[in-house]
C-alpha positions as CSV (number, residue, x, y, z in Angstrom):
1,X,-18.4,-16.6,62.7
2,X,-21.0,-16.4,59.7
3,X,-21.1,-12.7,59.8
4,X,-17.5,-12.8,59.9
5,X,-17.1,-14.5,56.5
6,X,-20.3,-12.5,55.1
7,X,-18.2,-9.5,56.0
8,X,-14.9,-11.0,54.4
9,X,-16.8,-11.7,51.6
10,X,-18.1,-8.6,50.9
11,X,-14.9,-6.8,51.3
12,X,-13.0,-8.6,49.3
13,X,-15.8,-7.8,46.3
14,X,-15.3,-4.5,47.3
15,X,-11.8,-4.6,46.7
16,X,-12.0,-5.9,43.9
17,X,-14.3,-3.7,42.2
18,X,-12.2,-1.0,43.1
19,X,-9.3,-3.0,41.7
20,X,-11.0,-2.8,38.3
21,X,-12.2,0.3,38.6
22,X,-8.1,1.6,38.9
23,X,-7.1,-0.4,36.3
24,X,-9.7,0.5,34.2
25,X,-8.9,4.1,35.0
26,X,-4.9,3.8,34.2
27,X,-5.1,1.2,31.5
28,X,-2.1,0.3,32.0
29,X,0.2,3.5,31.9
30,X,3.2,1.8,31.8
31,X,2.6,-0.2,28.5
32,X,1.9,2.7,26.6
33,X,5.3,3.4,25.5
34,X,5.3,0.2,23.5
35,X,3.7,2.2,20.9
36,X,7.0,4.3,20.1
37,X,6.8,4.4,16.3
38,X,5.2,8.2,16.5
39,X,9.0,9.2,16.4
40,X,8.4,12.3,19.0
41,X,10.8,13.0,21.5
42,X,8.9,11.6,24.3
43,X,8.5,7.8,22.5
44,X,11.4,4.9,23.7
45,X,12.1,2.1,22.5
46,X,11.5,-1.2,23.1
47,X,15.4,-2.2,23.7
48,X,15.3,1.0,25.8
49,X,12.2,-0.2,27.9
50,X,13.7,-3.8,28.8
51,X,16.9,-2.2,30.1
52,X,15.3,1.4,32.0
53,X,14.8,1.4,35.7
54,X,11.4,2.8,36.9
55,X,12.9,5.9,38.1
56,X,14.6,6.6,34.9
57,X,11.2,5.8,33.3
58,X,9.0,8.0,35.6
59,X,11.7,10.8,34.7
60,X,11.1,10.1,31.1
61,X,7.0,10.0,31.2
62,X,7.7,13.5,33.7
63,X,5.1,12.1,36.5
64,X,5.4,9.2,39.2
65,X,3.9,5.8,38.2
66,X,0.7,4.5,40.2
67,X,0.5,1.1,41.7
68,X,-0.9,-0.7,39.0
69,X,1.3,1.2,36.3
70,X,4.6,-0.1,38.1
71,X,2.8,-3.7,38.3
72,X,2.3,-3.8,34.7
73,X,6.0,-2.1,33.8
74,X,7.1,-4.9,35.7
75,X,5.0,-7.8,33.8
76,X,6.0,-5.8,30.5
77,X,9.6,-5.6,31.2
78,X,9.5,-9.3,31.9
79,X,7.5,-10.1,29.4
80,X,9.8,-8.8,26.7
81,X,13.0,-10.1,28.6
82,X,11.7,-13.8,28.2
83,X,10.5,-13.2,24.7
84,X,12.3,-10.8,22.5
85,X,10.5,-11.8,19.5
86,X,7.5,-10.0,21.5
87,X,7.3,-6.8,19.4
88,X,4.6,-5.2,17.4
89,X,5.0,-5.3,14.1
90,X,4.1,-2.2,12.3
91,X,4.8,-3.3,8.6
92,X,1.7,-3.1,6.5
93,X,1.1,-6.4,3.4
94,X,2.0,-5.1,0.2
95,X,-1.0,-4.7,-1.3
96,X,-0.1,-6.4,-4.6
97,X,1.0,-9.5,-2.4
98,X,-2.7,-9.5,-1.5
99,X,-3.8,-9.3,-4.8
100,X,-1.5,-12.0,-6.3
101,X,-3.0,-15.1,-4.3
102,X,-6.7,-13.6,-5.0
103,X,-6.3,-13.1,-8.9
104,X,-4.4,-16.8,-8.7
105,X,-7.2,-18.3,-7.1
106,X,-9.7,-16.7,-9.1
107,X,-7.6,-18.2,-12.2
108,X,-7.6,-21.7,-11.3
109,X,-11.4,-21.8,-10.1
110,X,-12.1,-20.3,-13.4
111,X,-9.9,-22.6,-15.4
112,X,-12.3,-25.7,-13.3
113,X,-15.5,-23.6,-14.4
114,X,-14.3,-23.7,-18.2
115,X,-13.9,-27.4,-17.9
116,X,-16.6,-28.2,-16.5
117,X,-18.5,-26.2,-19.2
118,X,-16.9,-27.9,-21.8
119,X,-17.2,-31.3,-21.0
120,X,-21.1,-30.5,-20.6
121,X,-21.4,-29.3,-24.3
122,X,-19.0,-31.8,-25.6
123,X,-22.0,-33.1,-28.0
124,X,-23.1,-29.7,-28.7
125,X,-22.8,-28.5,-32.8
126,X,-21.4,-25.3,-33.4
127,X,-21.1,-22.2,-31.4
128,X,-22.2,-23.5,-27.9
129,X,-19.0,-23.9,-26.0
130,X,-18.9,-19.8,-25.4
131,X,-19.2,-20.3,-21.7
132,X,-15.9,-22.3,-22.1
133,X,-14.3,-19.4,-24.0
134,X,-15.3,-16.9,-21.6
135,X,-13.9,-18.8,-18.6
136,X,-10.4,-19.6,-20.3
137,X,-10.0,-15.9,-21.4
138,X,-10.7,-15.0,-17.9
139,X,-8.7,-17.5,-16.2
140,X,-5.4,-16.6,-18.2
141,X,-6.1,-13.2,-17.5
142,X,-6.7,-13.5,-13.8
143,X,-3.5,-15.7,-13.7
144,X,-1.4,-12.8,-15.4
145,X,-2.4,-10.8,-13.0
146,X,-1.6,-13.0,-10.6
147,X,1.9,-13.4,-11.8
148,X,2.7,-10.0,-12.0
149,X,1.0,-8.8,-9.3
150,X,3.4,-11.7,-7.4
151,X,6.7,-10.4,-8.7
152,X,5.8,-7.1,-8.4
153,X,5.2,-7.8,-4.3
154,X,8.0,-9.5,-3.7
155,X,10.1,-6.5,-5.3
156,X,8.3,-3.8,-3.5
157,X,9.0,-6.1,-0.1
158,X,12.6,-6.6,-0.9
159,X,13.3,-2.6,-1.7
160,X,11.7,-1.4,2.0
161,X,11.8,-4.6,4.5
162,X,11.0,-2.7,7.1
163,X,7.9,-1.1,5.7
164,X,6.1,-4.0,4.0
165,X,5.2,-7.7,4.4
166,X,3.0,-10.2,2.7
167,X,6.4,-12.5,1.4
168,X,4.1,-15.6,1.4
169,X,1.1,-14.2,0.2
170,X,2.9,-12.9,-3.2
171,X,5.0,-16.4,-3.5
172,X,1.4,-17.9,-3.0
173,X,0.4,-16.3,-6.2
174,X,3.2,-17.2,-7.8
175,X,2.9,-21.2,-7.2
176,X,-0.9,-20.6,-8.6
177,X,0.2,-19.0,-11.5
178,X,2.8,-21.8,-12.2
179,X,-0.3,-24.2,-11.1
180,X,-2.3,-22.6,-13.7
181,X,0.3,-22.9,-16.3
182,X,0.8,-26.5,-15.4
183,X,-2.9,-27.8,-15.7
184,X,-2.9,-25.6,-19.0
185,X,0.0,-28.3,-20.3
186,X,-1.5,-31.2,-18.8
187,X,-4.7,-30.1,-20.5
188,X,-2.8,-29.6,-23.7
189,X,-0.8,-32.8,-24.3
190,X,-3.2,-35.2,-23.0
């Protein structure tokens, strides 16, 4: 009986060695079309995927699909079918929508380290608040270029959807702008 399960044992790891070794060797053929954005005549589409039989799709690919490749067609095709959200999305983040939350952030933090040097030379005589100086001149610069950097996202989203992203990032660096211009009025009339 022990070398019974010893032998079990040892078969099973075998097979499943071998199990890894196949799927390591297909990687999943049948998932592959999923990457259809190449536009070549061989490419389908997602919609297409979730409603192709496998015979249709082994027609399609030109070759007959191993065990593991139907497995995973199968766990795709359900996959999608339970969530269609479950696409790749190819769109790229504007890069001025990146830029807009950096340059805001990099205004406001500025706009702190100007305070913070002029409250510690508030006793100082004469020429000795240039750090200050330096620091607001940056920060309203920085927050500029946040703002137009924002506005000039979100246009380049709206005119090509389907090509860019980053909606939040750009609006991001527009409520840090607006932020900035706040504190600067606080800072003003108080």
């Amino acid at each position: 009986m022990k070398n019974l399960s010893k032998i079990l044992l040892l078969t099973s790891i075998a097979f499943t060695f071998i199990s890894a070794a196949r799927i390591s060797d297909h990687q999943y053929m049948a998932a592959a079309p999923l990457s259809v954005n190449t536009g070549t005549p061989d490419s389908i589409s997602v919609n297409t995927l979730v409603n192709i039989s496998r015979k249709d799709f082994e027609k399609k690919i030109g070759r007959k699909l191993g065990l593991f490749e139907r497995m995973a067609l199968k766990k795709v095709k359900k996959k999608l079918k339970k969530e269609p959200g479950w696409v790749f999305d190819d769109r790229k983040i504007a890069a001025e929508a990146i830029i807009s939350p950096i340059a805001g952030m990099a205004g406001l933090l500025s706009l702190g380290a100007g305070f913070v040097s002029a409250l510690g030379q508030i006793d100082c005589e004469e020429n000795c608040s240039n750090g200050a100086v330096f620091f607001l001149i940056f920060s309203f610069a920085a927050t500029v270029t946040a703002l137009i950097a924002g506005i000039l996202g979100l246009k380049k989203i709206k005119a090509k959807p389907e090509k860019w992203k980053g909606r939040f990032l750009a609006w991001l660096g527009i409520f840090l702008s607006a932020l900035f211009l706040f504190f600067i009025l606080l800072l003003i009339f108080i």
